[in-house]
C-alpha positions as CSV (number, residue, x, y, z in Angstrom):
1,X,-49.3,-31.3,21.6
2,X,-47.1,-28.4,21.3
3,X,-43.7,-27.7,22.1
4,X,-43.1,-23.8,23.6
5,X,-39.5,-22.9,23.2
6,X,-37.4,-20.4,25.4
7,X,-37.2,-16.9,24.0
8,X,-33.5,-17.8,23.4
9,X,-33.6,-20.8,21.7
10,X,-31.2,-20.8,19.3
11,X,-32.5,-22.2,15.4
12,X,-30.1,-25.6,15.9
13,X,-32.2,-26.1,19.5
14,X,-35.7,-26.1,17.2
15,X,-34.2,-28.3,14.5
16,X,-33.4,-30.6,17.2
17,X,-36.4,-30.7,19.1
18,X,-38.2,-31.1,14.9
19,X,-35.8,-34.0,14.5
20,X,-36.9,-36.0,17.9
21,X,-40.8,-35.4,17.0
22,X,-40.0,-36.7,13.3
23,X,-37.8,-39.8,15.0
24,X,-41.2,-41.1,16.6
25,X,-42.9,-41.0,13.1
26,X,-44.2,-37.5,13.5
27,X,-45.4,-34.2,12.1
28,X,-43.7,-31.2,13.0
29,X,-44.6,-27.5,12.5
30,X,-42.5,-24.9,13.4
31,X,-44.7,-21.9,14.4
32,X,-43.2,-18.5,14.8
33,X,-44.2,-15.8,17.2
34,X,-43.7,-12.5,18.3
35,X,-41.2,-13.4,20.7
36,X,-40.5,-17.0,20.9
37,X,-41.4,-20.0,18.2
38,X,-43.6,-22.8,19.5
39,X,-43.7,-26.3,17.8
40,X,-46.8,-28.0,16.6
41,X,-47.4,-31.7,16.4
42,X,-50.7,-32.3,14.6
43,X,-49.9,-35.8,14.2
44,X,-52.4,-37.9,16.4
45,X,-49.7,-38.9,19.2
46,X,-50.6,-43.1,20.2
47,X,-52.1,-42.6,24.2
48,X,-49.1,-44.7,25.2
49,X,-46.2,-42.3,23.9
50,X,-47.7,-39.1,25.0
51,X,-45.5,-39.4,28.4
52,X,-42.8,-40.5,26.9
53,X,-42.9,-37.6,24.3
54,X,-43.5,-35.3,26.8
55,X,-40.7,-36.1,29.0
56,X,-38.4,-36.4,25.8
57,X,-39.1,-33.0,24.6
58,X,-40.0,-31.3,27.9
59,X,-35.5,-32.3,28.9
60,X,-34.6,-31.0,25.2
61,X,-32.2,-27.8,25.3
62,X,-34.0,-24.5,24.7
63,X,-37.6,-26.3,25.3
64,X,-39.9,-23.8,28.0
65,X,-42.8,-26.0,28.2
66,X,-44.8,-29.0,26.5
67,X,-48.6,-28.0,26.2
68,X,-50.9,-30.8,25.7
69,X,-54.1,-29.8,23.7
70,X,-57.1,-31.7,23.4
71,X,-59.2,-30.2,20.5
72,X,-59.9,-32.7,17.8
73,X,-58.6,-30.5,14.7
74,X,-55.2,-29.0,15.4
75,X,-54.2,-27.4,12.1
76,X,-57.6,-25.8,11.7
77,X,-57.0,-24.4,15.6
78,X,-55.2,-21.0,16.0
79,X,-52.9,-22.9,18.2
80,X,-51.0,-24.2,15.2
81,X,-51.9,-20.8,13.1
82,X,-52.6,-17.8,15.1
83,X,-53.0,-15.3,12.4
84,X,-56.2,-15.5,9.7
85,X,-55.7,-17.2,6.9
86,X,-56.2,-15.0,3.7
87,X,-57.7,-17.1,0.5
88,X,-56.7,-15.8,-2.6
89,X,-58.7,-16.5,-5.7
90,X,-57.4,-14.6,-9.0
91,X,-57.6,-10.6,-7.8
92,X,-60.0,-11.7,-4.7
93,X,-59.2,-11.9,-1.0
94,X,-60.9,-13.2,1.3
95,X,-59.8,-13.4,5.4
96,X,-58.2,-10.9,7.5
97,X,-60.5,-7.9,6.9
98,X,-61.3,-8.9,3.3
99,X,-64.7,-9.1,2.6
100,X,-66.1,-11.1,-0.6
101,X,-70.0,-11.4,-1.8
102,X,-70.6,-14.9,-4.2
103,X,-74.2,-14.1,-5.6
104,X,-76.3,-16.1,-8.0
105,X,-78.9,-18.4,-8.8
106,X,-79.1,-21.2,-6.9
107,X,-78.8,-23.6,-9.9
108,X,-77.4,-23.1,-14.0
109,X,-80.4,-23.4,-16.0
110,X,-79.6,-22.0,-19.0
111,X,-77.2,-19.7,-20.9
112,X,-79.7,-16.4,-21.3
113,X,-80.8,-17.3,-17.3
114,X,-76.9,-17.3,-15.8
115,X,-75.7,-14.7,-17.8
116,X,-78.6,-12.1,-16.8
117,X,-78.1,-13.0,-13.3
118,X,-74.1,-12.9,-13.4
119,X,-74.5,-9.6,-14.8
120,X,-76.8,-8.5,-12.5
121,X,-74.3,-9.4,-9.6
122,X,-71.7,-8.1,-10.8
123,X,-73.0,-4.8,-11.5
124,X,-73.8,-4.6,-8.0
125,X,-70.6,-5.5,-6.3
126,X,-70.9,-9.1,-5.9
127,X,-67.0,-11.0,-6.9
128,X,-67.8,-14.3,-6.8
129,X,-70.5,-16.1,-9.6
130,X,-72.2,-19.0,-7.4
131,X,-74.5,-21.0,-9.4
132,X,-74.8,-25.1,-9.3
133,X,-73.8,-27.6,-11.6
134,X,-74.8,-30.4,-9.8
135,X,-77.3,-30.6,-7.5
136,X,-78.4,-32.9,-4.4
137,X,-81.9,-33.1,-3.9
138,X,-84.2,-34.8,-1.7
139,X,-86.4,-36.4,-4.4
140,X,-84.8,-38.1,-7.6
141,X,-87.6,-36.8,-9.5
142,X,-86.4,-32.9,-8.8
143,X,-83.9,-31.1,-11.1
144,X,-80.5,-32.6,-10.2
145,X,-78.6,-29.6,-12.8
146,X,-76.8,-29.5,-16.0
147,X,-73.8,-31.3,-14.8
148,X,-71.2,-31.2,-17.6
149,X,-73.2,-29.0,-19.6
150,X,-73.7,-26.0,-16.8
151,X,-70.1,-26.3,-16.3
152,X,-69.3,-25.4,-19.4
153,X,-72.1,-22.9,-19.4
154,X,-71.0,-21.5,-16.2
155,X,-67.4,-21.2,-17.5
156,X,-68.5,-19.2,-20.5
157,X,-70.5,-17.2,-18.6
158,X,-67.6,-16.2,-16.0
159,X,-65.2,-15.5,-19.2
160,X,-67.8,-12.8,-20.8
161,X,-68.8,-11.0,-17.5
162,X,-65.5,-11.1,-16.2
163,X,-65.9,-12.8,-12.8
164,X,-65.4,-15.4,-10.6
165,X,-66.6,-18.4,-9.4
166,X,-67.8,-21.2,-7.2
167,X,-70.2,-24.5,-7.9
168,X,-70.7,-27.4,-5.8
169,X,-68.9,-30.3,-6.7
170,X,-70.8,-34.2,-4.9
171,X,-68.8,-37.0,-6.2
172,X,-64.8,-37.3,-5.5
173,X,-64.8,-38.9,-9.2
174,X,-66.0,-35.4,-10.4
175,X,-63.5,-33.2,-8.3
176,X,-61.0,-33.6,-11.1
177,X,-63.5,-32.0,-14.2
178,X,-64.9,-29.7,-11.9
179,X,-61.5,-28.0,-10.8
180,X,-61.2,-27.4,-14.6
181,X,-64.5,-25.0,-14.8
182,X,-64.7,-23.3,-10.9
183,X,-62.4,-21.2,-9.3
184,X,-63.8,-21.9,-5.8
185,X,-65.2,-25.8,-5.4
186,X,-67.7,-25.9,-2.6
187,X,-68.6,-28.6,-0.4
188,X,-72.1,-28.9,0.7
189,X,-74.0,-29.5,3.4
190,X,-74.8,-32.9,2.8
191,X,-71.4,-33.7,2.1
192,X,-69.6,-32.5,5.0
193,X,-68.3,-35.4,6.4
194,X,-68.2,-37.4,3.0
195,X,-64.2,-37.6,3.7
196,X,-63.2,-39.0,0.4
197,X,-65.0,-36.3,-1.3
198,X,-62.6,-33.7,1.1
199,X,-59.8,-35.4,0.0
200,X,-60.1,-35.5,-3.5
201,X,-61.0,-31.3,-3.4
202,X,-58.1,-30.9,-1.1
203,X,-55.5,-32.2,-3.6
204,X,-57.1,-30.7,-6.5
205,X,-55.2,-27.6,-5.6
206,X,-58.4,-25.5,-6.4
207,X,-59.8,-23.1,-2.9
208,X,-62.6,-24.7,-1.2
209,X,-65.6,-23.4,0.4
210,X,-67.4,-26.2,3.4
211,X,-70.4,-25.9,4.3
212,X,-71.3,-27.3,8.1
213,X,-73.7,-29.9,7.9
214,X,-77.6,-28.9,9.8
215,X,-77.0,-31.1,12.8
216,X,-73.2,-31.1,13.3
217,X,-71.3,-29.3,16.0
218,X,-68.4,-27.1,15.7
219,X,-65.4,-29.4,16.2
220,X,-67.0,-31.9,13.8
221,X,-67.2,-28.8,11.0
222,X,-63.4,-28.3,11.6
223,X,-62.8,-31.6,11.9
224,X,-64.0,-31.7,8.1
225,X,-61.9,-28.9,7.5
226,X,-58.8,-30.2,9.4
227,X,-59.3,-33.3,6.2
228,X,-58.8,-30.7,3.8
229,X,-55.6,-29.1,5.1
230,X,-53.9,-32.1,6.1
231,X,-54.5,-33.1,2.4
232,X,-52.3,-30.3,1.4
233,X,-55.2,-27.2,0.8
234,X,-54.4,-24.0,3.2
235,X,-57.3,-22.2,1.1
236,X,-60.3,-23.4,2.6
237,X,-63.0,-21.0,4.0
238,X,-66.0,-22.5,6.4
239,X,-69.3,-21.5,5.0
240,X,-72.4,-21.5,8.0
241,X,-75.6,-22.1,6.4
242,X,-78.2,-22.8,8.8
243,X,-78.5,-25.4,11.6
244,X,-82.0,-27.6,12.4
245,X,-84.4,-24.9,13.6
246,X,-86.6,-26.2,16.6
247,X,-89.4,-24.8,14.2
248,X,-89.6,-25.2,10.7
249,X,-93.3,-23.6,10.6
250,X,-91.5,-20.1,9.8
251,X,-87.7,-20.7,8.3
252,X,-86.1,-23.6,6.7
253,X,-83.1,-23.5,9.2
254,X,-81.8,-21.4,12.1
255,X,-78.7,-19.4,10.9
256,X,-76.1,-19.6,13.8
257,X,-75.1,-16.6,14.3
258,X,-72.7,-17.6,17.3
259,X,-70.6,-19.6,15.0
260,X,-69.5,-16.7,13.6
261,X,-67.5,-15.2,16.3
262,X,-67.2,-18.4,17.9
263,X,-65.1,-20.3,15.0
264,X,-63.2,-16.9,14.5
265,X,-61.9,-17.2,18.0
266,X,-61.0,-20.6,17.7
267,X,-59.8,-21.0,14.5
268,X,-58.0,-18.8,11.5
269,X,-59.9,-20.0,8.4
270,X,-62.9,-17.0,6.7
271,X,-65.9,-17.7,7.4
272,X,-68.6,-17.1,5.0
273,X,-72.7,-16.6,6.0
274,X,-74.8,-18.4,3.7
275,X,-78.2,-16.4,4.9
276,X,-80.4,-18.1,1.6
277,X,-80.4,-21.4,3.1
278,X,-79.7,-20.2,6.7
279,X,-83.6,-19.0,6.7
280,X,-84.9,-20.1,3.5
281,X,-87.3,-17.1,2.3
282,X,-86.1,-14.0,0.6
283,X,-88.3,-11.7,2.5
284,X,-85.9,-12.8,5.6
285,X,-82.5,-13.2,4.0
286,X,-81.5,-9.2,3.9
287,X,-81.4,-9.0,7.8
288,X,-79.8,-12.3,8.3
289,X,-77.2,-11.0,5.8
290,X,-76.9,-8.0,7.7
291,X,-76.8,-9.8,10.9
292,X,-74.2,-11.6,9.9
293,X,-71.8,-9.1,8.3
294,X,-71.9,-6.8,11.8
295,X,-70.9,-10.6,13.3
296,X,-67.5,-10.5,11.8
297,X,-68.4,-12.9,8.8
298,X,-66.1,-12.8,5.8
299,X,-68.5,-12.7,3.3
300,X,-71.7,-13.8,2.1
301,X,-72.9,-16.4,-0.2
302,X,-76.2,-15.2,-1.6
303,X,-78.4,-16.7,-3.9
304,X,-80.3,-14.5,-6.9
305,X,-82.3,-15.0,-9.6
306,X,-83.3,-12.9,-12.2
307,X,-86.8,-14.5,-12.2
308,X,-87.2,-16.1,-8.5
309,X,-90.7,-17.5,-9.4
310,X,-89.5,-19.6,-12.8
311,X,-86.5,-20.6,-10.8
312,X,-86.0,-24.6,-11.2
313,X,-84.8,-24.7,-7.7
314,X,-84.9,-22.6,-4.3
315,X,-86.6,-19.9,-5.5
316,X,-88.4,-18.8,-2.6
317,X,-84.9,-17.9,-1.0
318,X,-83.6,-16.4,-4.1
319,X,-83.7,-13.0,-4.2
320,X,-84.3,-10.4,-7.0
321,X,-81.7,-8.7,-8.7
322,X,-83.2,-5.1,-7.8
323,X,-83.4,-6.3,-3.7
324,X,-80.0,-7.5,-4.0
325,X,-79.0,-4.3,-5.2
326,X,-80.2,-2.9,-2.4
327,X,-78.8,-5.3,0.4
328,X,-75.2,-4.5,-1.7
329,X,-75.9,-0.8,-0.4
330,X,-76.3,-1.9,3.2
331,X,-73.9,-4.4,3.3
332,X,-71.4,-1.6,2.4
333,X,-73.0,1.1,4.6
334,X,-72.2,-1.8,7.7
335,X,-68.8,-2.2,7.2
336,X,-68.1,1.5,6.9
337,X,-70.1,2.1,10.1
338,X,-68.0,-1.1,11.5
339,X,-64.3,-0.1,10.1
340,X,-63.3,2.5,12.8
341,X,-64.0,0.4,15.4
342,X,-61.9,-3.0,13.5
343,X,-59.3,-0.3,13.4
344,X,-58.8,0.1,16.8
C-alpha cells in the first residue's frame, strides 16, 4: 500500500498520516518526489484491515490518494525507491550508470594460482577479485574449497594486488568469518531462498551479491532480495546467472537476457550478468557478456583462470587470461558506443 499526498501537504500532514500507519503496528516510509512525497507501507497489511486502513488514511488531511499494490516485494519495487540504488564497495560503484567487472577463478586453489589470476584481472580492468572459498557441489566427492584457509589466502591476495573482492559464503554460521575476509559476500544459486542464510548476510553490514536460483521466477528472486533489505542491507545487487535451458546438449543454462531490462524496470537494485555459468563454455561466454552489457547490466561477474584445463573446478567456463583481455577491450568499446545514447 501506498499513501500519495497532495502537492501541498504540509510536513505535520505526513507526520500525521506516519503516525496512524505506525498506530496499527506498521512500517512507514516516507518517499520523496519531484513534486509531491508519497508514503510506503511495506509492512504486510492483515486482509481484514486493508479497508479500514484505506478509509483511515484516504480522510487524513493532505492525503490525494491510497494506492494498493499487489507485488510480493515492496522495498525491492521502484514504488517504494524510484531512483537506482548505487552500491558502494571501498572506491567502487556500482548502479546508476556505474559499471563494475568481478573476474577470477572460479575456486581458491592455491596461493601462486589466485595471485597470477588476480593479477591478471586486474591488469585488465577488472575491480572486483571473485574467487570461492567455499563451494557447493553436486557430488561430496568433488572439491568443496579451502574454506578458512582460501579466505585467508584470498585476503592476502586482495591486500598485495590491491583489489577487491567477493566469495560465496553457504552456511549462516559462516556469514560472520566470512564478512571479516570479503568485501562483497555473494549468495548463490543454490541458496537463494535459504532465508536464514539472507538474514544472517543482511545484518552482517557487508554488500551482497544474489544470485537467482535456475528455476525461480522474478518476484521470487526479489522476494529473496526484499529478505535482505528488510534485514537492514540497502547494498544488495541481483546477479542473473542462467535459468534451466530446455536443452542442455549445447549450454549448461539459458542466460535470461530479459531479466535484465525487465528487473531494471521494476526494481532499483544493479544487476550483474554472470555469463560463465549463464552458458557454461568459454568459447560462448564473450558474446553472452557482450549481450548482456548492451542489455543495461551493471556489470559482469566473470570467471578466469590462469590455467582453465588444471582448474579444480568449472574450468570449461573459465576463461583465459589473454581472451579476457580481449573481452575487457569490447566490453569498453560497448559502452562507449552505448553512452551517447544513455545520455539522452
Amino acid at each position: 500500500m501506498m499513501v500519495l499526498m497532495k502537492r501541498e501537504a504540509t510536513e505535520a500532514q505526513i507526520q500525521a498520516v506516519c503516525e496512524a500507519i505506525h498506530a496499527h503496528g506498521l512500517q512507514a516510509l516516507v518517499l520523496p518526489g519531484g513534486q509531491r512525497v508519497a508514503i510506503g507501507i511495506p509492512s504486510a497489511i492483515p486482509p481484514e484491515l486493508r479497508p479500514v486502513l484505506d478509509q483511515h488514511l484516504s480522510a487524513m488531511d493532505g492525503v490525494d490518494q491510497v494506492i494498493h499494490i499487489t507485488r510480493p516485494y515492496k522495498l525491492a519495487s521502484r514504488d517504494f525507491h524510484p531512483h537506482d540504488t548505487v552500491v558502494r564497495v571501498g572506491c567502487v560503484e556500482i548502479g546508476g550508470g556505474r559499471f563494475a567487472v568481478m573476474a577470477g577463478p572460479c575456486a581458491v586453489e592455491s596461493y601462486e594460482q589466485l595471485s597470477e589470476a588476480a593479477r591478471a584481472v586486474k591488469a585488465a580492468g577488472a575491480q572486483i577479485l571473485r574467487a570461492g572459498a567455499y563451494k557447493p557441489r553436486t557430488s561430496p566427492y568433488s572439491f568443496q574449497g579451502l574454506q578458512r584457509e582460501g579466505l585467508e589466502i584470498l585476503r592476502t591476495v586482495a591486500r598485495e594486488v590491491d583489489i577487491l573482492t567477493v566469495s560465496e559464503v553457504l552456511d549462516p554460521r559462516d556469514v560472520e568469518l566470512a564478512a571479516e575476509y570479503i568485501d562483497i559476500l555473494q549468495i548463490g544459486a543454490r541458496s537463494m531462498q535459504n532465508f536464514p542464510l539472507l538474514v544472517e548476510a543482511a545484518k552482517s553490514g557487508k554488500p551482497v551479491l544474489l544470485k537467482r536460483a535456475p528455476s525461480a521466477t522474478i518476484d521470487e528472486w526479489l522476494g529473496a532480495a526484499e529478505y535482505l533489505l528488510t534485514n537492514g542491507n540497502e547494498q544488495v545487487m541481483l546477479c542473473e546467472r542462467g535459468i534451466v535451458p530446455i536443452d542442455r546438449t549445447y549450454v549448461r543454462n539459458t542466460l535470461d537476457i530479459n531479466a535484465i531490462p525487465v528487473v531494471k524496470y521494476h526494481s532499483h537494485l544493479p544487476v550483474i550478468v554472470d555469463p560463465s555459468h549463464g552458458i557454461g563454455h568459454a568459447r560462448y561466454v564473450p558474446a553472452v557478456a557482450l549481450a548482456a552489457v548492451a542489455a543495461g547490466a551493471d556489470g559482469l561477474l566473470i570467471e578466469v583462470h590462469p590455467h582453465p584445463d588444471r582448474a579444480l573446478s568449472d574450468g570449461v567456463q573459465s576463461l583465459n587470461p589473454e581472451t579476457f583481455a580481449h573481452l575487457m577491450a569490447q566490453i569498453n568499446a560497448i559502452r562507449v558506443a552505448l553512452a551517447p545514447l544513455s545520455a539522452k
